[in-house]
C-alpha positions as CSV (number, residue, x, y, z in Angstrom):
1,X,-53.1,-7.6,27.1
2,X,-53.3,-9.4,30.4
3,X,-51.7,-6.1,32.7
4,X,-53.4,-2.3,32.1
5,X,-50.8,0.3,32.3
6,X,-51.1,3.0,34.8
7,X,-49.1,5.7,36.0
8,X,-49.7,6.0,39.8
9,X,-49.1,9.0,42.2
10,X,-47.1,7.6,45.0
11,X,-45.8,11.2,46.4
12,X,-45.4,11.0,50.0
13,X,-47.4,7.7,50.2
14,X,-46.0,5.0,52.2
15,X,-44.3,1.9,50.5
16,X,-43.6,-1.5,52.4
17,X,-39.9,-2.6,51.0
18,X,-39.0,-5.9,52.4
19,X,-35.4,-7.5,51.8
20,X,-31.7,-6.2,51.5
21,X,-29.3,-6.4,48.4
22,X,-29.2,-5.0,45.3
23,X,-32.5,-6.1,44.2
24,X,-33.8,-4.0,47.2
25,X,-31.2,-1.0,46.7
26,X,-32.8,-0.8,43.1
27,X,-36.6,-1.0,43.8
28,X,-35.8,1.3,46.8
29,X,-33.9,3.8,45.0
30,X,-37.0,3.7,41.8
31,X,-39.9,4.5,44.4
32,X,-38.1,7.3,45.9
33,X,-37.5,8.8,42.5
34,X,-41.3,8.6,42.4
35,X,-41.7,10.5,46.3
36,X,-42.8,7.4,48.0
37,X,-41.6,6.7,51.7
38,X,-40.2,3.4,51.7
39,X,-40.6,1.4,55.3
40,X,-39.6,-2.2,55.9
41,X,-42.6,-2.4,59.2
42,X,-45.4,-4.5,57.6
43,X,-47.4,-3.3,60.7
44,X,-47.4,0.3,59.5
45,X,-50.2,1.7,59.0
46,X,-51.4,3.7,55.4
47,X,-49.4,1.2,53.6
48,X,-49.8,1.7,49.3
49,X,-48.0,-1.0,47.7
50,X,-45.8,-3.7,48.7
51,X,-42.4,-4.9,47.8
52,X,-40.9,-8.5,47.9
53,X,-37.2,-8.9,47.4
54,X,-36.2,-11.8,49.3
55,X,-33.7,-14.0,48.2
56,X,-35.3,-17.1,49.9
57,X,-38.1,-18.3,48.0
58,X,-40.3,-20.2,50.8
59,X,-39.8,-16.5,52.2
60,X,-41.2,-14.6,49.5
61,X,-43.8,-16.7,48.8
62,X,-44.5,-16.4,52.5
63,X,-44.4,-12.8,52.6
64,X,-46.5,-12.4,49.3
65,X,-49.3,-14.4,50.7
66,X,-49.1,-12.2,53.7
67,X,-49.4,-9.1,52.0
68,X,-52.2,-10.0,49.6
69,X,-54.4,-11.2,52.5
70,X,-54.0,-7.9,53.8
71,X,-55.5,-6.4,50.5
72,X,-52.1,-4.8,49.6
73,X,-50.8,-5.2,45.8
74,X,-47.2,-6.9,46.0
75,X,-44.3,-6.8,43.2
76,X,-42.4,-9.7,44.2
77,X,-38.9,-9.3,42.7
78,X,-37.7,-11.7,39.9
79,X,-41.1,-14.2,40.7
80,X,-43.9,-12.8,37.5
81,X,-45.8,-15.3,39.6
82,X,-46.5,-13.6,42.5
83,X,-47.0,-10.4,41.4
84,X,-50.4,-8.3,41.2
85,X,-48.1,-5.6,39.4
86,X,-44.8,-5.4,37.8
87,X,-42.6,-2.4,37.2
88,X,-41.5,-1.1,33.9
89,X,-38.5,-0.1,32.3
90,X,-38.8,3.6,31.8
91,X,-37.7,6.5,30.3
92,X,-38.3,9.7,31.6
93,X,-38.3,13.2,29.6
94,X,-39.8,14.5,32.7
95,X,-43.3,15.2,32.5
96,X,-42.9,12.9,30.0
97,X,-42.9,8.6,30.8
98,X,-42.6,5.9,28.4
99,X,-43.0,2.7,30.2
100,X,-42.0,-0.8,29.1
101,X,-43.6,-3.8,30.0
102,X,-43.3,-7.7,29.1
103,X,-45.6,-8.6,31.8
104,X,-42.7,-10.3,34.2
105,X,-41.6,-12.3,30.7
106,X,-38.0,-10.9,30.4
107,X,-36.7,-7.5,32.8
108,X,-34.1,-8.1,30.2
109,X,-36.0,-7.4,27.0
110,X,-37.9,-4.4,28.3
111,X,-34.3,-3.0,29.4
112,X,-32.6,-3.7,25.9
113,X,-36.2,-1.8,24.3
114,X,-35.7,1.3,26.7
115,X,-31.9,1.6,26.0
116,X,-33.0,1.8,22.0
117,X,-35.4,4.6,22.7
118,X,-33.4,6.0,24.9
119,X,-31.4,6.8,21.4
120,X,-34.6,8.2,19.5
121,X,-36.4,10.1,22.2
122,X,-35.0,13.8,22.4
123,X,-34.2,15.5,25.3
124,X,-36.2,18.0,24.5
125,X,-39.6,16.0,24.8
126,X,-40.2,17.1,28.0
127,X,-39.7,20.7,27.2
128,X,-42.5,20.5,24.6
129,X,-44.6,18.9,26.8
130,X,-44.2,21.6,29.3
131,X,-44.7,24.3,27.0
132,X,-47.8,22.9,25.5
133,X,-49.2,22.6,29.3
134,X,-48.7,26.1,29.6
135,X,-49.9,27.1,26.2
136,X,-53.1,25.4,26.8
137,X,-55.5,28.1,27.3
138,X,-54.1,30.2,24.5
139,X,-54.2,26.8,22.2
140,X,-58.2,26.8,23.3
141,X,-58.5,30.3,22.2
142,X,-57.2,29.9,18.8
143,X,-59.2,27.0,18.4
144,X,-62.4,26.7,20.1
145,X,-63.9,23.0,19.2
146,X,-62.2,20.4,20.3
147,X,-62.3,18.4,17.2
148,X,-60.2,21.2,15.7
149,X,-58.1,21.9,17.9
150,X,-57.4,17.6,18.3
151,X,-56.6,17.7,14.5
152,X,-54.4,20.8,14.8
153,X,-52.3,19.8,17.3
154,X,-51.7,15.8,15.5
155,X,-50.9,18.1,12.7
156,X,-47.9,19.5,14.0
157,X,-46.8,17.1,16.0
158,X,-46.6,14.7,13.0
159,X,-43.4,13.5,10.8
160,X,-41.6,16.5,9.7
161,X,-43.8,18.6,11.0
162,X,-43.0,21.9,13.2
163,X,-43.0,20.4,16.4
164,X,-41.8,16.4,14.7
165,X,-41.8,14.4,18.5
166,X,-38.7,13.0,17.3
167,X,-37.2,16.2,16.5
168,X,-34.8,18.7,18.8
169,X,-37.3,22.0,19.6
170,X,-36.9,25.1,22.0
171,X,-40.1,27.2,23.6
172,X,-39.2,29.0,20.3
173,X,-40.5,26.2,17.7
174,X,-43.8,26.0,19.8
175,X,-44.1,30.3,20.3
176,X,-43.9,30.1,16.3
177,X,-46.7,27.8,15.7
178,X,-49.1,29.7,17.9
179,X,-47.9,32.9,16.1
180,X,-48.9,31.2,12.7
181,X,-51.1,28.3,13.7
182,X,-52.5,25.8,10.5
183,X,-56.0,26.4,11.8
184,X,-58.6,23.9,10.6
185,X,-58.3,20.9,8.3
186,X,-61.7,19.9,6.6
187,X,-62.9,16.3,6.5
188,X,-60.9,13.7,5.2
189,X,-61.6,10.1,3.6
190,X,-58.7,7.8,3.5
191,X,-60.0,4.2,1.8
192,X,-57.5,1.2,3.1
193,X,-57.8,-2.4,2.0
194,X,-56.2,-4.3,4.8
195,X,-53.7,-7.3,3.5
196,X,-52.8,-8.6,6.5
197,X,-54.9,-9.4,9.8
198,X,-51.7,-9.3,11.7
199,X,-51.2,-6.0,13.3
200,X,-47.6,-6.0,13.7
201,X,-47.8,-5.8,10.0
202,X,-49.1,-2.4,10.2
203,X,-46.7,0.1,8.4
204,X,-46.0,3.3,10.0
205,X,-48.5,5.4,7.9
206,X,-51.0,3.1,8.8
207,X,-50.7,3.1,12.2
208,X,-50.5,6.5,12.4
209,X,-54.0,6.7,10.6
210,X,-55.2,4.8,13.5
211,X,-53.7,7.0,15.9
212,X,-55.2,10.1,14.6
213,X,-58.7,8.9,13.2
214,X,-61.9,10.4,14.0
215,X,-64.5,7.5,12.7
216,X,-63.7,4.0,11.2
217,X,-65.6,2.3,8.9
218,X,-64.3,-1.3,8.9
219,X,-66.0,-4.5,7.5
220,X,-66.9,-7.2,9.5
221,X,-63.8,-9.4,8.4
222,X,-61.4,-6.2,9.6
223,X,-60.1,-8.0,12.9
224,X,-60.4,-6.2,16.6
225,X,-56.6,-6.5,16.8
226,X,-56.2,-4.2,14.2
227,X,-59.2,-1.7,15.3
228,X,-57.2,-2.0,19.2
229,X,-54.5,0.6,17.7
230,X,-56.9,3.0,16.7
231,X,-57.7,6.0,19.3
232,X,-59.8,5.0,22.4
233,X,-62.0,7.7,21.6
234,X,-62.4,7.5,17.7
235,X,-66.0,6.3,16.4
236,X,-66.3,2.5,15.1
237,X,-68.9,2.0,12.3
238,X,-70.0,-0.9,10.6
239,X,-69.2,-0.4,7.2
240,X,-72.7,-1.3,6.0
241,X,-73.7,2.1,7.7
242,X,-71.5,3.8,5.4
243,X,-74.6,6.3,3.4
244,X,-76.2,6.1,6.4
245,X,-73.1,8.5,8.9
246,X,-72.3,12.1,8.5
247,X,-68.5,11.9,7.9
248,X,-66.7,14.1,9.7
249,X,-62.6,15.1,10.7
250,X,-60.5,12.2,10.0
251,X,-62.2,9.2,8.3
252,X,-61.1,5.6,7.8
253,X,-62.7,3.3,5.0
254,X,-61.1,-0.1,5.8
255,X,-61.9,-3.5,4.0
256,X,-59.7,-6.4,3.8
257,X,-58.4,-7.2,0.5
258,X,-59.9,-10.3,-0.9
């Protein structure tokens, strides 16, 4: 991974746009989306992010250099090479944002990506992220740890589950999960013996165990590509320490197969 993703708050902050044309109309038109004020005066002051989309390329490299001596971050359009940041293709299911990246490789290939997910992604993702916002306190009510209450809502948000991310849901589908909620799951042990090191090999189920895991066991031959799906916050153990760890929630057992 040689960029880190981040979503950035650019309401009413003040964005230097420089150059005309489409390639201008386009960046211009995506930061206002986002609330920024867009000004072309690289004197202003309060100045966020900058904006290259000159045509000449003397120009741009000109400008770029400018603008990074002046400590500002610059997206140079159409030049990877002189950008401190690029910006994704997204799709929005407002609050929700799924951003794709190539790292400057191909604007193409990141736009071909969003316009298939654009096809799996229901509009009503952003409705169930807005009701489970406002449902937060009663969610913390019905369960009070957060290790419960982390496994109850995976739970449901799983394949074919109530509130199935890739499924069509009203306020309704949430309001009758919190009326009958699953409550607690006990501790599970899943053993996986890993055949390939290759994590684009991973099957769905798989990565899924990854993405809801609590600790991981892994032997030393396990790779860290792999281990980089799992949760940022699940626990990694060396699976020599295996007798000596309480297990608890979720657990993953993972050796490579020999």
């Amino acid at each position: 991974m040689n960029q880190l993703p981040i979503f950035v708050n650019l309401q009413g902050r003040k964005i230097l746009l420089l150059g005309r044309g489409e390639m201008a109309d386009a960046k211009k038109r995506l930061y206002e989306r986002a609330g920024a004020i867009i000004t072309d005066d690289e004197t202003a002051d309060g100045l966020t992010l900058a904006v290259v989309a000159l045509e000449d390329d003397d120009e741009a490299i000109a400008a770029a250099t400018r603008l990074k001596a002046r400590g500002l971050l610059v997206n140079a359009v159409d030049r990877s090479a002189l950008c401190d940041y690029t910006t994704p293709a997204i799709i929005d299911r407002d609050p929700v944002l799924i951003a794709i990246g190539t790292g400057g490789a191909s604007a193409g290939l990141a736009k071909a990506l969003r316009q298939r997910l654009e096809q799996i992604l229901p509009v009503s993702l952003g409705t169930l992220a807005t009701g489970l916002l406002a449902a937060r306190e009663r969610i913390r009510k019905i369960w009070p740890e957060a290790a419960a209450r982390r496994k109850a809502i995976d739970s449901v948000l799983d394949p074919g589950a109530p509130l199935d991310v890739l499924a069509d849901h009203g306020l309704e589908d949430l309001e009758a999960w919190l009326d009958q909620p699953q409550g607690e799951t006990g501790s599970q042990v899943i053993d996986w013996e890993l055949t390939s090191t290759d994590p684009d090999d991973l099957t769905l189920r798989q990565a899924r165990w990854l993405g809801q895991a609590d600790q991981i066991f892994a032997s030393e031959d396990v790779p860290d590509a792999v281990l980089d799906r799992a949760r940022a916050d699940a626990e990694r153990f060396a699976l020599t320490l295996w007798d000596e760890r309480p297990i608890e929630g979720l657990t993953l057992r993972i050796r490579m197969t020999k």
